[in-house]
Backbone as CSV, one residue per row, in Angstrom:
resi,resn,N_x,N_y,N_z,CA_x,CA_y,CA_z,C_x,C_y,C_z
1,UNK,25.860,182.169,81.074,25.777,182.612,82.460,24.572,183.532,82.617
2,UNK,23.516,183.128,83.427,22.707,184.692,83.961,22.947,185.427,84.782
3,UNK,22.236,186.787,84.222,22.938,187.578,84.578,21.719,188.877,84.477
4,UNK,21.769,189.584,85.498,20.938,190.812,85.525,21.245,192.108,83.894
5,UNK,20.179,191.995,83.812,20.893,192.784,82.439,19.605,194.401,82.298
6,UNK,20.133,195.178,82.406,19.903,196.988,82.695,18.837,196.913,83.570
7,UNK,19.191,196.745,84.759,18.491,196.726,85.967,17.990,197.927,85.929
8,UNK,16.365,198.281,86.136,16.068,200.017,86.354,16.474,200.343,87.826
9,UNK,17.047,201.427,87.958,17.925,201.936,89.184,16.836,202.079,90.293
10,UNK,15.574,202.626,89.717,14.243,203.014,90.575,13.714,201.676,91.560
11,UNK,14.026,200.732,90.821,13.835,199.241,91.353,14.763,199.053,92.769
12,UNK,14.155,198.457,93.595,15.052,197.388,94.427,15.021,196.273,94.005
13,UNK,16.164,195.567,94.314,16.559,194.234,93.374,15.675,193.379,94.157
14,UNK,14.930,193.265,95.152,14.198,192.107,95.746,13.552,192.251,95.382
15,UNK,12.489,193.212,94.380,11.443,193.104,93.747,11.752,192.177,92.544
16,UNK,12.778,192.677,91.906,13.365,191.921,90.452,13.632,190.592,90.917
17,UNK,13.505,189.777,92.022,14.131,188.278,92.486,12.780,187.540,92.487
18,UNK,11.582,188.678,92.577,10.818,188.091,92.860,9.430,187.450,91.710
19,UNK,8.717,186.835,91.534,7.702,186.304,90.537,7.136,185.494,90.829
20,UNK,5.383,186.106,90.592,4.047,184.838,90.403,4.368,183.711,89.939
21,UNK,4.015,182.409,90.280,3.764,181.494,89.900,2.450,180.760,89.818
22,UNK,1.858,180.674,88.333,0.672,180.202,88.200,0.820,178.921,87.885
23,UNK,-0.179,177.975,88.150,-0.136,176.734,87.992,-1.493,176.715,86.885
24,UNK,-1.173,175.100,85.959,-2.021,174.729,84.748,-2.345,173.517,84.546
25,UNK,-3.592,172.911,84.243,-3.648,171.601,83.518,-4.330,172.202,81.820
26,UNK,-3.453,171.839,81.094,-3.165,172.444,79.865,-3.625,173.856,79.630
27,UNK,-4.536,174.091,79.026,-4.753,175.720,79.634,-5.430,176.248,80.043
28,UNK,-5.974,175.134,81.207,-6.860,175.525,82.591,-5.980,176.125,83.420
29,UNK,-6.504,177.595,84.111,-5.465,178.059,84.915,-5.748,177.459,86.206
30,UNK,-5.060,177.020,87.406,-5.825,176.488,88.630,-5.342,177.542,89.670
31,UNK,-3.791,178.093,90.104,-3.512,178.671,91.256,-2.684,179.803,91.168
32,UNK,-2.712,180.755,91.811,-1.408,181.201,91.583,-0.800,181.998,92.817
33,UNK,0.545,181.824,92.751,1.148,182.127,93.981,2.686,182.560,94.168
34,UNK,3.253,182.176,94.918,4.440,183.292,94.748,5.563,182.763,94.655
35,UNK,7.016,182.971,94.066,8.137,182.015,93.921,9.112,183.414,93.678
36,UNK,10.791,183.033,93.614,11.849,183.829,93.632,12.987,182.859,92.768
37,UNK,13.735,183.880,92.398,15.212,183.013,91.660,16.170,182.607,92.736
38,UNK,16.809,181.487,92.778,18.023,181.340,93.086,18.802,180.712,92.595
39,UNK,20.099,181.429,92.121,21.283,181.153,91.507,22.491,180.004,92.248
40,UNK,22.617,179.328,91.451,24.129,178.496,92.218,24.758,177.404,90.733
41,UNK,25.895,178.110,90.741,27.000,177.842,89.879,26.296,178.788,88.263
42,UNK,26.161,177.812,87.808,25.919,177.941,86.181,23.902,177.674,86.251
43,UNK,23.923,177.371,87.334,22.293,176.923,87.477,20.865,177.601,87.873
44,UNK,20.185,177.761,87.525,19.024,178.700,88.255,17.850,177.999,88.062
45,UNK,17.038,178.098,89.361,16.109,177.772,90.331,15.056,178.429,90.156
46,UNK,13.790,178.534,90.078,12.560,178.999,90.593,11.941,178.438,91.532
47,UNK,12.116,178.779,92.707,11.405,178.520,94.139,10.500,178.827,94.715
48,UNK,9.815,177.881,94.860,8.399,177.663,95.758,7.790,177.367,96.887
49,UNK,6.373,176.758,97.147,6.163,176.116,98.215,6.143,174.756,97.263
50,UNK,6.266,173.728,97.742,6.298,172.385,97.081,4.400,172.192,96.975
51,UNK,3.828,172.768,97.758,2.451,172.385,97.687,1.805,172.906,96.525
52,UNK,2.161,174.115,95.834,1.922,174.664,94.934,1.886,174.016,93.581
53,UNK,2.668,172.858,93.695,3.364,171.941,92.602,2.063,170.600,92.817
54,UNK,2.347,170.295,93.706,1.490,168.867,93.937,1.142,169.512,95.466
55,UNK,0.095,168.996,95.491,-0.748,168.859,96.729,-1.840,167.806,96.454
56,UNK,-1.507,166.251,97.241,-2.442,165.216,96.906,-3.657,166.013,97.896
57,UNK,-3.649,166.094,98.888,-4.725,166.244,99.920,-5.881,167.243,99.451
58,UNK,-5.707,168.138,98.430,-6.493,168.978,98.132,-6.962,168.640,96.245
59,UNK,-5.784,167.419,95.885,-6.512,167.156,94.552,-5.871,167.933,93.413
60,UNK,-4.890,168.804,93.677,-4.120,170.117,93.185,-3.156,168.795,92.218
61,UNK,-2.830,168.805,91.080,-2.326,168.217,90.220,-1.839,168.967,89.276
62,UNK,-1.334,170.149,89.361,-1.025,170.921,87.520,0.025,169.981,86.967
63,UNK,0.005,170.425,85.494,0.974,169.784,84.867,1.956,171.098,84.040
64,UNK,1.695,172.216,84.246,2.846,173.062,84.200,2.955,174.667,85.032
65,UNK,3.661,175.053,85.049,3.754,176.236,85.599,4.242,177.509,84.662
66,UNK,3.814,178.619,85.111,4.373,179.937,84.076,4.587,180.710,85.468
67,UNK,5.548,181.969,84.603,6.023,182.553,85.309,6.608,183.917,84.839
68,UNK,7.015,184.864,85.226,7.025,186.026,84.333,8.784,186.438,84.733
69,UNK,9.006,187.276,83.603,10.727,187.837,83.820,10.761,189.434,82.854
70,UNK,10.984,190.337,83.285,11.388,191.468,82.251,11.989,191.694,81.461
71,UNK,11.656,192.120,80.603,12.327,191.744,79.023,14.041,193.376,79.460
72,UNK,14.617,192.867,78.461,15.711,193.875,78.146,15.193,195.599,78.763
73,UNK,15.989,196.421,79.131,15.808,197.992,79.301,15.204,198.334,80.480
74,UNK,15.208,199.801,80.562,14.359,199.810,81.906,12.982,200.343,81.802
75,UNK,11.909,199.559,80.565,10.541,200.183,80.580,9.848,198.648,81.271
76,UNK,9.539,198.632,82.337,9.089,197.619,83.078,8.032,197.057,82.798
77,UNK,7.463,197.640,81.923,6.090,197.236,81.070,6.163,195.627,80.141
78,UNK,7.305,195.665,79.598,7.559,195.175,78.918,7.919,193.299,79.577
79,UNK,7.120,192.446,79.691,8.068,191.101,80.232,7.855,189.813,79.078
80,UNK,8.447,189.043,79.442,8.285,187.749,79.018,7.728,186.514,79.988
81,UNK,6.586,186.061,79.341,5.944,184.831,80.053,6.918,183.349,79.833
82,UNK,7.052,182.950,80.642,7.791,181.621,80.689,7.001,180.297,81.166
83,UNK,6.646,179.091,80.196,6.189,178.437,80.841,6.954,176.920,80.918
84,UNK,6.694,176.215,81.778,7.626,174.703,82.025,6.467,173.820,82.282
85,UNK,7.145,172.698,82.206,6.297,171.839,82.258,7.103,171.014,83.446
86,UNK,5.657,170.268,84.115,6.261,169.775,85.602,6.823,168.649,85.672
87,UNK,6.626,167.780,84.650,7.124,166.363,84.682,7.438,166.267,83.746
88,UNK,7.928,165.234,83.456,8.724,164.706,81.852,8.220,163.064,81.741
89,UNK,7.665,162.943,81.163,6.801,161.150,80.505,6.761,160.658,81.927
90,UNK,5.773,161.589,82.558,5.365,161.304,84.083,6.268,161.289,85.653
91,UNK,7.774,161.419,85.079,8.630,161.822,86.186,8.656,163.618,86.489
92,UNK,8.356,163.717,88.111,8.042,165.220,88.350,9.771,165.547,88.055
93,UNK,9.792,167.190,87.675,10.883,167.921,87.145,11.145,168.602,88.211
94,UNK,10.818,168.962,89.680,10.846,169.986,90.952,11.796,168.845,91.633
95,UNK,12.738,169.667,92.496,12.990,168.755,93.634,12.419,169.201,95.089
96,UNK,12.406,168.277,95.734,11.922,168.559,96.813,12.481,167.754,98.115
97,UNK,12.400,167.774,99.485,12.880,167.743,100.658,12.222,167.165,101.778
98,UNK,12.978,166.305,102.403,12.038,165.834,103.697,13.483,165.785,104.749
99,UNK,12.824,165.676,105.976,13.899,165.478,106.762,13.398,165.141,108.335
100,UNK,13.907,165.110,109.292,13.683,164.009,110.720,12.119,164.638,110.953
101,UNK,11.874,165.557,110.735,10.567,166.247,111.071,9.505,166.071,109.806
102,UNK,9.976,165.493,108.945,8.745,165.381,107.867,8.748,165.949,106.426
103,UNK,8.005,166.392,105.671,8.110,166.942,104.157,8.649,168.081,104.515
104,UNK,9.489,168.607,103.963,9.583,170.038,104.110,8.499,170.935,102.831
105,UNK,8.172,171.396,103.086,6.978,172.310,101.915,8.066,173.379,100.903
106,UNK,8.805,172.866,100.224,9.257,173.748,99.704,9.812,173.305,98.599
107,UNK,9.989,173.752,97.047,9.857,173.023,96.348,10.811,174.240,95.235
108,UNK,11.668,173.471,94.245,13.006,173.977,93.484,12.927,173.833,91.749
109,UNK,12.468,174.393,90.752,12.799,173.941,89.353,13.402,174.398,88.650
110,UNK,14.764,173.998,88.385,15.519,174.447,87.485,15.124,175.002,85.950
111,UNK,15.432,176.141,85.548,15.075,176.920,85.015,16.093,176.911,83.461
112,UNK,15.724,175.660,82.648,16.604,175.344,81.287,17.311,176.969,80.531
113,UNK,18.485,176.604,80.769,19.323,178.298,79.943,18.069,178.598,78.848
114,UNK,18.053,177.773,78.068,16.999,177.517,76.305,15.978,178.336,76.652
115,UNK,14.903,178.320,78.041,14.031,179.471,78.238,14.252,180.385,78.498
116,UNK,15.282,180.763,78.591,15.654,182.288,79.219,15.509,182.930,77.761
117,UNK,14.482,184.059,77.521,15.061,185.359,76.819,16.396,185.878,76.866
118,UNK,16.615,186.219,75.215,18.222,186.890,75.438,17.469,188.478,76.356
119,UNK,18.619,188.231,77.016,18.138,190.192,77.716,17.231,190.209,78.910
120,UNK,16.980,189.139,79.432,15.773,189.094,80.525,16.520,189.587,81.279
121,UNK,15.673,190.158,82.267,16.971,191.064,83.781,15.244,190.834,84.623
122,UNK,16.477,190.393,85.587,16.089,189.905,87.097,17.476,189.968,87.931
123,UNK,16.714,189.570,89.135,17.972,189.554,90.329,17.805,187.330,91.002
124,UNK,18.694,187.273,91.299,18.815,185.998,91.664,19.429,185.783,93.201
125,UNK,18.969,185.387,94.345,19.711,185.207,95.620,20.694,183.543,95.292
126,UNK,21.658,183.698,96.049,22.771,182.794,96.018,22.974,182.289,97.238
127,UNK,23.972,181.748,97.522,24.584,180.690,98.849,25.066,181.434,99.875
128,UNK,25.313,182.844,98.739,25.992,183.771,99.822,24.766,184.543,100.756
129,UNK,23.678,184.587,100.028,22.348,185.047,100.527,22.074,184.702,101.629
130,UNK,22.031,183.426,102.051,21.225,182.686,103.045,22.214,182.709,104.309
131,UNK,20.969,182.810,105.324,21.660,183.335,106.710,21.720,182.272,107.217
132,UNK,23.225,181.929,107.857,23.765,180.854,108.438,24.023,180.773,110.267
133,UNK,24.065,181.950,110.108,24.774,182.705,111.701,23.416,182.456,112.394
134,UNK,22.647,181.588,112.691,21.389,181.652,113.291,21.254,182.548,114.518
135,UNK,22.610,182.818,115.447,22.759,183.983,116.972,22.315,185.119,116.001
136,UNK,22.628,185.331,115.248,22.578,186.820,114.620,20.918,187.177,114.561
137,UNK,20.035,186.446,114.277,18.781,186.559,114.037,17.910,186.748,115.430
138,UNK,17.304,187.758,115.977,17.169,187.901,117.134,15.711,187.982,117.488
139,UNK,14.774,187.565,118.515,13.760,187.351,118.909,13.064,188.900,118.127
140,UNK,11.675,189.462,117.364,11.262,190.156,116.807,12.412,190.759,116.139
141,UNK,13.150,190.265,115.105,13.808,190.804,114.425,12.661,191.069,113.224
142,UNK,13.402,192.538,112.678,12.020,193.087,111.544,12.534,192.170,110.021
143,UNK,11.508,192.107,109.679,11.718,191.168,108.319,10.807,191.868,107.218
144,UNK,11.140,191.129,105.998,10.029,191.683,104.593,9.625,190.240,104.346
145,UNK,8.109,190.035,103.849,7.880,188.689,103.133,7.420,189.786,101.408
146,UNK,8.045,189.351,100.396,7.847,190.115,99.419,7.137,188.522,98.260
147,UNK,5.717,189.164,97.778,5.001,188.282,97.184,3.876,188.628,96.668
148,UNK,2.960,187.860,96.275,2.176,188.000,96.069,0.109,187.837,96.159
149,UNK,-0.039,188.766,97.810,-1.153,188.051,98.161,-2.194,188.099,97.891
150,UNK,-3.013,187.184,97.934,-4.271,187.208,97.057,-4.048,187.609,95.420
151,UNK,-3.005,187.053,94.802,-2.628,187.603,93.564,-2.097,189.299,93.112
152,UNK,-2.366,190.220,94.619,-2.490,191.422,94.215,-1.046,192.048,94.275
153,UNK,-0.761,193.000,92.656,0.428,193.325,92.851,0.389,193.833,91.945
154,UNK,1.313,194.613,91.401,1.691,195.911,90.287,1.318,195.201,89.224
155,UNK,0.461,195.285,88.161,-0.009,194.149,87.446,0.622,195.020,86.119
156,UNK,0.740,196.302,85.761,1.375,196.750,84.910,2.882,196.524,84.670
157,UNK,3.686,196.626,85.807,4.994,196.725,86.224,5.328,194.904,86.425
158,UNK,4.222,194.471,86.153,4.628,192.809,86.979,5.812,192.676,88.350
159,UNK,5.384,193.439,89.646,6.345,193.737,90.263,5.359,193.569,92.146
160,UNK,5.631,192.452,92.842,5.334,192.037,94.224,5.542,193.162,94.750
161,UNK,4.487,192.855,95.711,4.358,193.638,97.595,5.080,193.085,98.211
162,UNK,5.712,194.059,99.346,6.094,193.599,100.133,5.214,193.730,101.484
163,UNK,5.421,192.719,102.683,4.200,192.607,103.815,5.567,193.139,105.260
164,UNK,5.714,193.380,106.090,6.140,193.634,107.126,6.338,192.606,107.966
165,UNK,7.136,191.991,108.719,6.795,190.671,109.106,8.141,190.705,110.115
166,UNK,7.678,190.066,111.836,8.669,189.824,112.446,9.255,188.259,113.144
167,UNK,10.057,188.209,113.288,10.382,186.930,113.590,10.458,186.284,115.374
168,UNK,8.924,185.694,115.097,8.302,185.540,116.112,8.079,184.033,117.297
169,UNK,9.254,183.175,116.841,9.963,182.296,117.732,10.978,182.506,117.794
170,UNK,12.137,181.313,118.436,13.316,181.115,118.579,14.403,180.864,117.143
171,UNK,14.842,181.830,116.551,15.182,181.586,114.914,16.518,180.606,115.562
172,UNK,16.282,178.911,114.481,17.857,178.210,114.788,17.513,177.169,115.674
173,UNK,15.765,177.435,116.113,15.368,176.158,117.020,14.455,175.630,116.127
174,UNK,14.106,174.538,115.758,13.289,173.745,114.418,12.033,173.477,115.183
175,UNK,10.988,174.374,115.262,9.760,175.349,115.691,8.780,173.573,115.570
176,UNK,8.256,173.173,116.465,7.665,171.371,117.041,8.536,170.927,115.939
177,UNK,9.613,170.796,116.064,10.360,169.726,115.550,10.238,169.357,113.935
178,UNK,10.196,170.969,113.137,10.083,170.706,111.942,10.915,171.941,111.290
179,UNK,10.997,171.398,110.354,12.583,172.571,109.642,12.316,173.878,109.303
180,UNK,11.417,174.674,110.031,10.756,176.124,110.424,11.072,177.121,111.571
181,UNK,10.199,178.329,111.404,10.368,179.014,112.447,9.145,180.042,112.255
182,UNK,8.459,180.579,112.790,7.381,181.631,113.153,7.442,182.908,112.775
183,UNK,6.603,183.556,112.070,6.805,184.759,111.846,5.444,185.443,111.920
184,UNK,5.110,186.394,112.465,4.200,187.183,112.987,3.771,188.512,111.515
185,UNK,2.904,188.239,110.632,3.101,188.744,109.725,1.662,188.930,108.731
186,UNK,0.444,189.982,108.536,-0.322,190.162,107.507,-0.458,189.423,106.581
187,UNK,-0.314,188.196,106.182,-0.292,187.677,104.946,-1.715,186.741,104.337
188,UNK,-1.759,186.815,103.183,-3.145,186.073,102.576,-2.465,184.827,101.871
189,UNK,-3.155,184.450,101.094,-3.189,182.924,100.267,-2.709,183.788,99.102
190,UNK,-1.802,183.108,98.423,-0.630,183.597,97.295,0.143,184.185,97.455
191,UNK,0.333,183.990,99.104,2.015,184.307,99.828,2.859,183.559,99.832
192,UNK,2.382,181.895,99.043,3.014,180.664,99.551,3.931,180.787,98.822
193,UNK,5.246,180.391,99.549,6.910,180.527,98.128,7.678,182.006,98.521
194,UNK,7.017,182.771,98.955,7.613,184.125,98.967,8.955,184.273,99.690
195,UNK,9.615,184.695,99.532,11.240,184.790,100.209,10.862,185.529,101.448
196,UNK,11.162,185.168,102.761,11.503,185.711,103.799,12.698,186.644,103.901
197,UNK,13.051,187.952,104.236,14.373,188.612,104.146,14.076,189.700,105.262
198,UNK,15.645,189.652,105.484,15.969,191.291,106.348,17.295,191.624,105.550
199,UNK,17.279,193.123,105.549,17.988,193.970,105.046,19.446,193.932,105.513
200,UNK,20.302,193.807,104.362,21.556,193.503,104.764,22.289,194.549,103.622
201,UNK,22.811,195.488,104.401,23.340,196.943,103.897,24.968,196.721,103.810
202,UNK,25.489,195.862,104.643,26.761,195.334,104.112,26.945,194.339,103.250
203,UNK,26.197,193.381,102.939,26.098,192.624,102.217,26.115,192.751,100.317
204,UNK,25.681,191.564,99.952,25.963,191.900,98.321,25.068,193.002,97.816
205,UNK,26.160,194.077,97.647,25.708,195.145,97.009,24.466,195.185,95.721
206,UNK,24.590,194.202,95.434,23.414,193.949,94.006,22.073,193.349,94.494
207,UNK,21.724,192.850,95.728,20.677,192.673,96.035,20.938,192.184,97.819
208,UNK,20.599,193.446,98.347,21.451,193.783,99.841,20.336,193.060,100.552
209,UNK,20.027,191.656,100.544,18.802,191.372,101.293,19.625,189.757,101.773
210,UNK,19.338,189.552,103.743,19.476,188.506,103.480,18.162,187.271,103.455
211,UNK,18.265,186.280,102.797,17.531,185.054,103.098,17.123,184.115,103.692
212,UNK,16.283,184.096,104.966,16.153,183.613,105.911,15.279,181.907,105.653
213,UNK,14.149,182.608,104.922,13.351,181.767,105.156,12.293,181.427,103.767
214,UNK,11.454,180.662,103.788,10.292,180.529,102.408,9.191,180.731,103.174
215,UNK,8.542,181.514,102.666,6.844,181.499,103.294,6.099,179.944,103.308
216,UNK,5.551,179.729,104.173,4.662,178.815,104.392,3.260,179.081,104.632
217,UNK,2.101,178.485,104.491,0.539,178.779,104.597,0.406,178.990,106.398
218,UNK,-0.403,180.086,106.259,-0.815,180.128,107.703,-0.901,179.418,108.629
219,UNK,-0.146,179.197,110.030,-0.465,178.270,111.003,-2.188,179.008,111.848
220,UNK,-2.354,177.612,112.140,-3.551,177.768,113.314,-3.640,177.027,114.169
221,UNK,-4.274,177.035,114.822,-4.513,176.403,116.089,-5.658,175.579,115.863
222,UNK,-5.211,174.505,116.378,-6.569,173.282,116.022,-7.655,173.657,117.410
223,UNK,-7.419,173.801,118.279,-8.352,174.135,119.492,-8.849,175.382,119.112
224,UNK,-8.723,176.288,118.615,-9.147,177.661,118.365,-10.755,177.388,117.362
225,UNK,-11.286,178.688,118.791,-13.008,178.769,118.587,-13.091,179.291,117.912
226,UNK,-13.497,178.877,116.015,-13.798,180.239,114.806,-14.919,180.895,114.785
227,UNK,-15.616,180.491,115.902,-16.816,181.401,115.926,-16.156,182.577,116.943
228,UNK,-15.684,182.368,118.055,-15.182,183.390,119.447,-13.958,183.819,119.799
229,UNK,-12.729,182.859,118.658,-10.898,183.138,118.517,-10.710,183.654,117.239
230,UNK,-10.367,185.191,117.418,-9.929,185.667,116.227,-8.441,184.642,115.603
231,UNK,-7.764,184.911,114.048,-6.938,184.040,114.231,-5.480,184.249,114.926
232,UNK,-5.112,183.895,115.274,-3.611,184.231,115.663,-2.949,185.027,114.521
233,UNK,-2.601,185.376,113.778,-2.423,185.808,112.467,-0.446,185.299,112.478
234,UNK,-0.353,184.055,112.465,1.637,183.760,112.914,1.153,182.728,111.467
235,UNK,2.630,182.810,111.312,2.859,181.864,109.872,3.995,181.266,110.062
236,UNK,4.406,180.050,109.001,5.627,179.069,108.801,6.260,179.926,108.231
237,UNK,7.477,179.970,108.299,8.957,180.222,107.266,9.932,178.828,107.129
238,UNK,9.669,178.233,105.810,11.269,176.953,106.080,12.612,178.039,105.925
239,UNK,12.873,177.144,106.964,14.725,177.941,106.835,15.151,177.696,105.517
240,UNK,15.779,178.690,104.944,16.595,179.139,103.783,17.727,177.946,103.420
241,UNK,18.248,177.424,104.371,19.428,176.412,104.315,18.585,175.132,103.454
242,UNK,17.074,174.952,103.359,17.228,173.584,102.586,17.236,173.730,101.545
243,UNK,17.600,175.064,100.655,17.703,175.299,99.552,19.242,175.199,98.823
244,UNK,20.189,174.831,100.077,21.628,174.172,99.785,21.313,172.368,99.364
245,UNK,20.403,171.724,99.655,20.303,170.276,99.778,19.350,170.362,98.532
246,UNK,18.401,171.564,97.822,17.758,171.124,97.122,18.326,172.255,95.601
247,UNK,19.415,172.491,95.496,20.187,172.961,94.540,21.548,172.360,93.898
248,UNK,21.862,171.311,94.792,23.428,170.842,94.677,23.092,169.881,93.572
């Protein structure tokens, strides 16, 4: 079973959920960007943007990914590199999602018990995480996108930023007819994968955050003048729920 093991108290657990994901063709490094745990049953997940994994349109092909976890105690210095490999004798190892609106960008790899360090401590979001009550989520509701942008982040501590971010359509309406919603939010390139959350103080005491959404790459506007339209600065979030269809 995993399991958080001597969590440092100084920590918030959404930092501990959270981890870089670099991409490789053998040990060429090519990208790197942002992903989180999620737990369900006996099983655990490292979650992404699916583009991060494969992206034909840009030529993006790795053939494995690494990823980092903290070793035993609370000297945060200390982690373990984890690396997987993406396919197996050419079948990809990620699952991934489409639905009436198209690909969904978001992408799931189960995380073999066999790699886990004895003693690794992290935090993991669950089924119970993800926000279902879509009324509850309210026009500029305040949010965290916690990740990693432009790669930059506690590089000693191996430990994500968090960005400020509000929720800036109709949350529960599938934003032009695709399994998203808008969020108004600072973010750079190696935000992609990052967990969308708002603070949930009644909720599971071990990591009081709920799960709304996955970061997606910046929206823009195709009519927008880049010489005379600053950018809109609004981004994708996929709703949190296709991570029930891509865990079962």
């Amino acid at each position: 079973m995993y399991a958080v093991q001597s969590r440092a108290t100084s920590v918030d657990p959404l930092l501990l959920a959270c981890t870089q994901v670099e991409t490789f063709i053998g040990p060429r490094a090519l990208t790197a960007a942002s992903g989180f745990f999620f737990q369900r049953g006996q099983h655990l997940f490292l979650v992404t943007s699916r583009h991060v994994l494969l992206d034909l349109a840009a030529d993006h092909r790795p053939q494995r990914l690494e990823f980092c976890l903290h070793a035993a105690g609370i000297d945060l210095t200390h982690q373990h590199r984890i690396s997987l490999p993406l396919y197996d004798d050419g079948i990809p190892q990620w699952r991934q999602a489409g639905d009436s609106g198209g690909d969904v960008d978001v992408a799931t790899l189960e995380i073999p018990a066999m790699a886990m360090p004895r003693g690794a401590q992290f935090c993991a979001f669950g089924t119970r995480h993800i926000q279902v009550h879509m009324h509850a989520v309210s026009l500029g509701q305040a949010l965290l996108v916690a990740g990693f942008p432009l790669g930059f982040h506690d590089t000693l501590h191996h430990l994500p930023v968090v960005r400020s971010a509000v929720v800036a359509s109709a949350f529960g309406v599938r934003f032009e007819g695709q399994g998203c919603f808008v969020t108004d939010a600072p973010l750079q390139h190696g935000s992609s994968g990052a967990p969308v959350v708002r603070h949930d103080p009644d909720g599971d005491p071990s990591l009081p955050w709920q799960l709304l959404g996955v970061h997606a790459p910046r929206m823009d506007m195709k009519s927008r003048d880049a010489t005379a339209d600053a950018s809109p600065g609004l981004n994708l979030a996929w709703y949190a729920d296709v991570l029930l269809a891509l865990t079962q």
